[in-house]
C-alpha positions in Angstrom: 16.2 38.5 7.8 18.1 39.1 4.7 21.2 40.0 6.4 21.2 37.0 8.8 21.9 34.9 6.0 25.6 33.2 4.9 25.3 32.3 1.0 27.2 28.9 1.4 28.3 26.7 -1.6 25.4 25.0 -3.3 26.5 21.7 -2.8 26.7 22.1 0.7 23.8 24.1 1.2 21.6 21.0 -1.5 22.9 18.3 1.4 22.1 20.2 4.1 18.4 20.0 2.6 18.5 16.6 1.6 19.3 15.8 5.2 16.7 17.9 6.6 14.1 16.2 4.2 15.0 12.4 4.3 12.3 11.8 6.7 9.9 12.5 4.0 10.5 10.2 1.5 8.9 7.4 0.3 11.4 5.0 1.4 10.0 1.5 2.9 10.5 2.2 6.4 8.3 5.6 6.1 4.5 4.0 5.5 5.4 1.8 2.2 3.8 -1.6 3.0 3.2 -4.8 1.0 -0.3 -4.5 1.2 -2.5 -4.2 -2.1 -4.9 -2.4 0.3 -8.7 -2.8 -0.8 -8.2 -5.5 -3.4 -11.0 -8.7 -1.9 -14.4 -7.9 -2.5 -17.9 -9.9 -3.1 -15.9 -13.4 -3.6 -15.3 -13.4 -0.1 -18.0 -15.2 0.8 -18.6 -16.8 -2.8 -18.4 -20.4 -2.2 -14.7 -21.7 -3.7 -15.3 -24.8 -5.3 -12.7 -27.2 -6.8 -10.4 -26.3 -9.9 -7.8 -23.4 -10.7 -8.7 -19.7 -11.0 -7.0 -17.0 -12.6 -7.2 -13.2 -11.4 -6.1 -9.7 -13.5 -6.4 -6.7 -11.6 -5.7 -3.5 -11.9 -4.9 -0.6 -9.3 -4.8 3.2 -9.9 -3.6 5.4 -6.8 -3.5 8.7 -6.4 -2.6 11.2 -3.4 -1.8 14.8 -3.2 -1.1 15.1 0.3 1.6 13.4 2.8 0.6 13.2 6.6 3.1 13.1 9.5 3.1 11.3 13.1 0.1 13.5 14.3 -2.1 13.1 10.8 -1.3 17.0 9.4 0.5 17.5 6.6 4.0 17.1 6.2 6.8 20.3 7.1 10.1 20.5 7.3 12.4 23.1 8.5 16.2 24.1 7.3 19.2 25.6 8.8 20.1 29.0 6.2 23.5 30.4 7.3 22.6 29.3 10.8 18.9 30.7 11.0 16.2 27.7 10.9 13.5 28.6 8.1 10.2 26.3 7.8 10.3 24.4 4.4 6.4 23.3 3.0 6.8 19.7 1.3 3.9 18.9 -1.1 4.0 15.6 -2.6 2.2 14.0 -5.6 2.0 10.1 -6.1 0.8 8.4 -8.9 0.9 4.7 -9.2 -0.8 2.1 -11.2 -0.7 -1.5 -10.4 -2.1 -5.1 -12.8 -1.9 -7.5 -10.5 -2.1 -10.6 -12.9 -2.6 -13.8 -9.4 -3.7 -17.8 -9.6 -5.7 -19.3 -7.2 -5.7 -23.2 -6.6 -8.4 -25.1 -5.0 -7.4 -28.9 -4.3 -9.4 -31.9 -3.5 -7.1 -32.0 -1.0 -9.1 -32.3 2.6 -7.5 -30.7 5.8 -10.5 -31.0 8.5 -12.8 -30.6 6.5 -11.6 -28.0 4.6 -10.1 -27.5 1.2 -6.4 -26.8 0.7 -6.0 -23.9 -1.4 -2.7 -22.5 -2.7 -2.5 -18.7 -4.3 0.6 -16.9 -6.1 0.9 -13.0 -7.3 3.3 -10.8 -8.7 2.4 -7.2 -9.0 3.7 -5.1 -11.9 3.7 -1.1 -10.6 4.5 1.8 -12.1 5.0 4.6 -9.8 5.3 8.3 -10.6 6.5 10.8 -7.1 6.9 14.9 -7.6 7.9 16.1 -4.2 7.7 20.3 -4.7 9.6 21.8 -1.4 9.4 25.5 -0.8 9.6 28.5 1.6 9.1 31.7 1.8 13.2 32.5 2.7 13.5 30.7 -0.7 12.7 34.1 -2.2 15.4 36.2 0.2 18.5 33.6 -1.5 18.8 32.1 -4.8 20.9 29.7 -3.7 18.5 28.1 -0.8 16.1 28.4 -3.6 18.0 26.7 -5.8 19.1 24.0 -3.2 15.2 23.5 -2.8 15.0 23.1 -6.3 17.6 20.3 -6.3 16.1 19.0 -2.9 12.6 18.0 -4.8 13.9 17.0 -7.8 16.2 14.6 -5.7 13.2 12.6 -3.7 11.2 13.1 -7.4 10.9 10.0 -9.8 9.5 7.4 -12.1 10.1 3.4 -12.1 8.2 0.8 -13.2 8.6 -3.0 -13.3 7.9 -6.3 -11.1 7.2 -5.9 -7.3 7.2 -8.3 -4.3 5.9 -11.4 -5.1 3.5 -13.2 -2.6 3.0 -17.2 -2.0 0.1 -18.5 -0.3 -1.4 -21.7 1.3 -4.3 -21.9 2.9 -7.6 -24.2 4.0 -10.8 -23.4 2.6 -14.0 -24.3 5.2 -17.3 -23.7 3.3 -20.7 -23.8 4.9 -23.9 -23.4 3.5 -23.8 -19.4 5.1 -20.6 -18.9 6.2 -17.0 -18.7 4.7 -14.1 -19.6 6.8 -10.0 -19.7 5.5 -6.9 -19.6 7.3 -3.4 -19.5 6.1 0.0 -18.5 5.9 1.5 -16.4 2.9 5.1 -15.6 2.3 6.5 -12.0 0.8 9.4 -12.4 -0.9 12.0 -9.6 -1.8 11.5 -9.9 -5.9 10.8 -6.1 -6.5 13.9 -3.5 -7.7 15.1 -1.9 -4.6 18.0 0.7 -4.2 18.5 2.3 -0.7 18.1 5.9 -1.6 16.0 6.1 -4.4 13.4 8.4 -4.5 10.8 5.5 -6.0 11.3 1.9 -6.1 9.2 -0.8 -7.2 10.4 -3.2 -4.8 10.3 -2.5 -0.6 13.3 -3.8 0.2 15.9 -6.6 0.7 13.8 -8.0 3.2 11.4 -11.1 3.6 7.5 -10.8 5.2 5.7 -13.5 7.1 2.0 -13.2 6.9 -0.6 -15.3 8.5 -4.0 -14.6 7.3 -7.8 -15.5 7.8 -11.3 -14.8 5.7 -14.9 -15.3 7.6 -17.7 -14.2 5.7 -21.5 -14.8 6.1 -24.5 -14.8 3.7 -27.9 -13.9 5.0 -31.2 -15.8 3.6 -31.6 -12.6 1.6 -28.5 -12.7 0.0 -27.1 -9.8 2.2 -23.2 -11.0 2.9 -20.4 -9.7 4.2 -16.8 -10.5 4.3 -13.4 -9.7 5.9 -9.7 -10.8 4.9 -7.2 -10.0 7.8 -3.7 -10.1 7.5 -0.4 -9.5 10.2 2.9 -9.0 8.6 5.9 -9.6 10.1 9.3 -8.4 8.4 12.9 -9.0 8.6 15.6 -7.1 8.6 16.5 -4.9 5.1 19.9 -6.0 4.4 20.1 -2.9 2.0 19.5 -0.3 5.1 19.4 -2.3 8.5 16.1 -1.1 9.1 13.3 -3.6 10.0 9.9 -2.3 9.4 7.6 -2.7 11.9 4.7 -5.4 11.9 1.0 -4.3 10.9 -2.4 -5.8 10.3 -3.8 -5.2 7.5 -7.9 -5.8 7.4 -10.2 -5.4 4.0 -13.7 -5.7 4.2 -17.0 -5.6 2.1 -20.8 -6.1 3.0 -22.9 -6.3 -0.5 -26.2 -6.7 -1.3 -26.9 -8.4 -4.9 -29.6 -7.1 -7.2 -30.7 -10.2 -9.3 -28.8 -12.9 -9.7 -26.3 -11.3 -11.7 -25.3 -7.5 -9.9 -23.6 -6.8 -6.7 -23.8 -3.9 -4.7 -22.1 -2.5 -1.7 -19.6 -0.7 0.7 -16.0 -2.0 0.5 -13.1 -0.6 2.9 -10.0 -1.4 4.4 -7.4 -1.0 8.0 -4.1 -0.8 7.7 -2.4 -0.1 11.7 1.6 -0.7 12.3 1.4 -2.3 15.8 5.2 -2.1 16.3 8.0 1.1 15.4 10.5 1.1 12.4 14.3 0.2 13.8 17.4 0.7 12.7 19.5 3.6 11.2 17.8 7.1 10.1 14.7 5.9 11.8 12.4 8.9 13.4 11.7 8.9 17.2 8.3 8.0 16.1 9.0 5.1 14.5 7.5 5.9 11.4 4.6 3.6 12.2 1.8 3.7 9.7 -1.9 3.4 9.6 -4.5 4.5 6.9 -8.4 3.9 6.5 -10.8 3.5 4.0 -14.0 3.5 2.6 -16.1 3.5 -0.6 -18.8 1.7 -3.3 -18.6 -1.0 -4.9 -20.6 -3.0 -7.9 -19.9 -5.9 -9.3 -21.1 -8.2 -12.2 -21.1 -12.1 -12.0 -21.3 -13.8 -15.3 -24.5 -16.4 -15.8 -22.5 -19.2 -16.6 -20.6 -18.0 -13.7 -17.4 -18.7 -15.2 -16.0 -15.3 -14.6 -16.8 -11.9 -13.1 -16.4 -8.3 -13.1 -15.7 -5.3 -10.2 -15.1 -1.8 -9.5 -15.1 0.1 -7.0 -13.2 3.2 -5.3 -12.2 3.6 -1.7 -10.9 7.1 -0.3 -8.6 7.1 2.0 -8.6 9.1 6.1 -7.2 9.0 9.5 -3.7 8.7 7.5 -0.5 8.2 9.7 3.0 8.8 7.9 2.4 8.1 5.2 0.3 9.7 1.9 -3.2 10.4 1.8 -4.9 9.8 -1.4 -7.7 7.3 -3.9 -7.7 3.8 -4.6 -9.3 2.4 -7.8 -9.6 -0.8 -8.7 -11.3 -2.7 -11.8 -10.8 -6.3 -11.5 -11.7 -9.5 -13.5 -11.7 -13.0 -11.8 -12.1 -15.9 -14.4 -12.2 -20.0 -13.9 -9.2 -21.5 -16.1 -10.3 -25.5 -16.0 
């Protein structure tokens, strides 16, 4: 196998790598949505009186394995002075998210229900080691130094603001039952560069969302809640790749223990319905989908002026895009 191989110039031999790998990144069009994926929880069916709420949130997320079109884990293969040799891509992401978001309930009557208006600006700071390796890497220096340069290319760390999201919606409250629709707006306010490894931002690129929340509370205080979403995206200006559209569902059914402690299940859907298009974009279409599933507990106050939540969901039946934990600790607080 040794002798089948033509040393080539590094520079050449690095972009014939690159090339080979690009499908692997974490660039928007390969599984990166603007979703904050497991985020409601027991306030989905908390009644939503009158007045101005504020929300601080924080997300930790972190996967250690990257799934392809058919759910295994990601491989990549390289042409080596003409002979194809399979290249292993292990991934690592790290990202922590504080979602700081307002909430406005109006007096405002729309049949019978409540216009509402919401606002929130994530601030992430993401962390990506991509590590590729092969077994030929150990029969050249310079393919293993071309892999070297390969991971260290789709590696990186950013931080800063990412897409901004705008909301309106009605509010219908029952005395057992929760019902909201509306209409939120994604706007492109996240740094974005085409060809970064990491970015904060998804793209140059604007998301239409129309949304709804039903809920229902059982005599014994048993209640459970859903908040579905369907994006649809325009164009990237940056690549000319649209992403495709996806629903994205979060769900929780708790259980409260007093009148102060919450208790439950919380999990999550997230299914792209139509492919990725434009330039670079697999056969597959990149289309992404990810469950997931975990505990939850939460604390209301007894003034009820504010509230506390935690829970973890784990992630499976991942589709293009990483596999991994979601954390989140959140605090909900009425500002008037």
């Amino acid at each position: 196998m040794t002798a089948s191989f033509t040393v080539r110039p590094l520079a050449i031999l690095v972009a014939s790598v690159l090339a080979a790998m690009a499908p692997a990144a974490f660039a928007t069009e390969n599984g990166q949505v603007r979703a904050l994926l497991g985020a409601p929880s027991y306030e989905l069916a908390t009644p939503q009186f009158p007045g101005l709420y504020g929300q601080l949130w924080y997300q930790h997320y972190s996967a250690d394995k990257l799934r392809d079109n058919d759910g295994n884990q990601v491989t990549r293969s390289a042409s080596v002075g003409g002979t194809v040799v399979p290249v292993q891509v292990d991934a690592k992401v790290r990202a922590d998210v504080i979602v700081p978001r307002l909430t406005w309930i109006t007096e405002q009557m729309v049949g019978d229900g409540r216009l509402g208006f919401s606002a929130s600006m994530p601030l992430v700071r993401q962390r990506t080691t991509v590590k590729l390796s092969s077994p030929a890497a150990a029969l050249s220096p310079t393919f293993a130094a071309a892999l070297a340069a390969g991971s260290a290319a789709q590696s990186g760390e950013q931080s800063g603001v990412a897409d901004t999201e705008l909301t309106a919606f009605v509010d219908w409250q029952q005395e057992s039952s929760r019902l909201a629709a509306g209409l939120a707006v994604v706007a492109p306010t996240g740094d974005y560069e085409a060809g970064r490894a990491v970015n904060i931002g998804t793209g140059d690129f604007w998301t239409l969302r129309p949304m709804m929340v039903a809920s229902y509370v059982w005599e014994n205080g048993f209640q459970i809640g859903t908040r579905t979403t369907y994006s649809i995206n325009s164009t990237n200006r940056d690549t000319d790749v649209r992403s495709g559209q996806y629903l994205h569902a979060d769900w929780a059914a708790v259980y409260p223990l007093g009148d102060l402690w919450r208790v439950g299940v919380q999990g999550f859907v997230l299914a792209q319905t139509t492919k990725d298009e434009g330039p670079g974009v697999a056969e597959d279409g990149n289309k992404a989908r990810t469950l997931g599933v975990g505990p939850t507990v939460a604390y209301l106050s007894e003034t009820g002026t504010w509230a506390l939540d935690v829970k973890v969901m784990q992630e499976f039946e991942v589709r293009n895009r990483p596999e991994g934990t979601i954390g989140w600790v959140r605090l909900n607080f009425r500002l008037d």
